[in-house]
Residue, then its C-alpha position, 0 to 999 in steps of 0.5 A: x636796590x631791589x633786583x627788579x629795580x636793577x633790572x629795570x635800570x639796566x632795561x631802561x639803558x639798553x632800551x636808550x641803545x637800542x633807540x640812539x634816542x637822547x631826549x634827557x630833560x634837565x640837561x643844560x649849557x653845553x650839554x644842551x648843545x650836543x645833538x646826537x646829530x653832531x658827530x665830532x670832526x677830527x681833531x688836529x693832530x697835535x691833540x688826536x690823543x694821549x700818548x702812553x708812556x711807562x708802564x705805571x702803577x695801577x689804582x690799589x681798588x682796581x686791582x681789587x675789582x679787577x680780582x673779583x671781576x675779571x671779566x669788566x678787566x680783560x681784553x682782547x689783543x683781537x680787538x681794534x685799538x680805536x672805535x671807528x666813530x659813525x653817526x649810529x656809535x656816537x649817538x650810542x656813546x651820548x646815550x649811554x653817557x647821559x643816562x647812566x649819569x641821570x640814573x645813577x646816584x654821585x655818593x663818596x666810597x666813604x658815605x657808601x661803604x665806609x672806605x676811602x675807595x671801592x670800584x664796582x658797577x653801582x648795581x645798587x643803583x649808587x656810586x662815585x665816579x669810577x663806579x659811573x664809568x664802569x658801568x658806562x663801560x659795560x654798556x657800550x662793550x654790550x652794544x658792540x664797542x670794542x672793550x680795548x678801545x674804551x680805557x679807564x683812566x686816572x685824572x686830577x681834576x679841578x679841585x686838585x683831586x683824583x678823578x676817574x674817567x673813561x676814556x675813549x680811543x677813536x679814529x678822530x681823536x680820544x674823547x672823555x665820558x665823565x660823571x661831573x657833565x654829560x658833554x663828551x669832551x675832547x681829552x685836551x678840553x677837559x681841563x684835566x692834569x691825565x695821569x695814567x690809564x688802562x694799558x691797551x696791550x696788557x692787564x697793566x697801567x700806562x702813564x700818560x705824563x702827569x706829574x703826580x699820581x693820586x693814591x685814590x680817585x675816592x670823589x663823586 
């Protein structure tokens, strides 16, 4: 992608934070039924939020990306640990979910780059699902989201396969933002095996029980 047209694709997402406007065409099922109107009610308490565990080793690409951008992996001890969810932030997440998922392109690492996995941002406009969330990510710390409150995580997904999603810590529960919908889901809703995730305390991965880890979250 030309730096103009990346230009505009990050023009075209701030101007949807700016506006809390979700008016995406196309969308359908559930994702229909999610108006920026309905901020979520709070989860019962056996299912507010994933419990980390045992520091857990980090996906191989992450520490990679997270060697040459350090600034998309560090964060602020400052920070709160959860995002105090309002009507106005919620409206920002929905935003912000669905338009990166509308702009940005699904392709393999392997199509991509030929290499099994790459993390990065999908500045040329094409990515697999961990490039979506990274990106989701950068957004939503640029619109005034804590950063250590909005944690990459690793998940087998429904076809068995290693997956990644970003999870976000809230005062009513933890929700996920994925790549496959734009319908921000409850985390136990998912359908999801959660394996580990971004620790909240230190450059380092928690895992979050499941029994398997993948080596890569290398699908789209």
């Amino acid at each position: 992608m030309r730096n103009a047209d990346t230009g505009l694709l990050k023009a075209g997402l701030k101007t949807a934070l700016l506006a809390a406007l979700v008016l995406c065409a196309g969308l359908t099922g559930t994702t229909q039924a999610q108006t920026v109107a309905a901020l979520p009610t709070a989860l019962p308490s056996a299912s507010a939020g994933l419990t980390p565990g045992a520091e857990a080793r980090p996906i191989l690409a992450w520490t990679d990306f997270c060697r040459s951008t350090p600034a998309e992996c560090a964060f602020d001890r400052n920070e709160p640990t959860r995002v105090s969810l309002t009507p106005a932030i919620w409206n920002t997440i929905v935003a912000v979910n669905r338009r990166v998922n509308r702009q940005i392109r699904p392709v393999t690492d392997q199509e991509h780059w030929g290499r099994p996995d790459r993390w990065d941002l999908a500045e040329d406009g094409s990515g697999d699902c961990e490039d979506f969330q990274l990106l989701k990510r950068r957004l939503l710390a640029e619109a005034g989201l804590p950063r250590r409150a909005m944690r990459m995580t690793v998940v087998i997904d429904e076809k068995g396969e290693g997956h990644a999603v970003l999870t976000i810590i809230t005062d009513r529960g933890d929700y996920v933002l994925d790549n496959k919908t734009s319908a921000i889901t409850a985390w136990h809703e998912t359908g999801y095996v959660f394996i580990k995730r971004e620790g909240q305390d230190a450059l380092a991965w928690v895992s979050l029980g499941g029994a398997s880890s993948p080596i890569t979250t290398a699908n789209r």
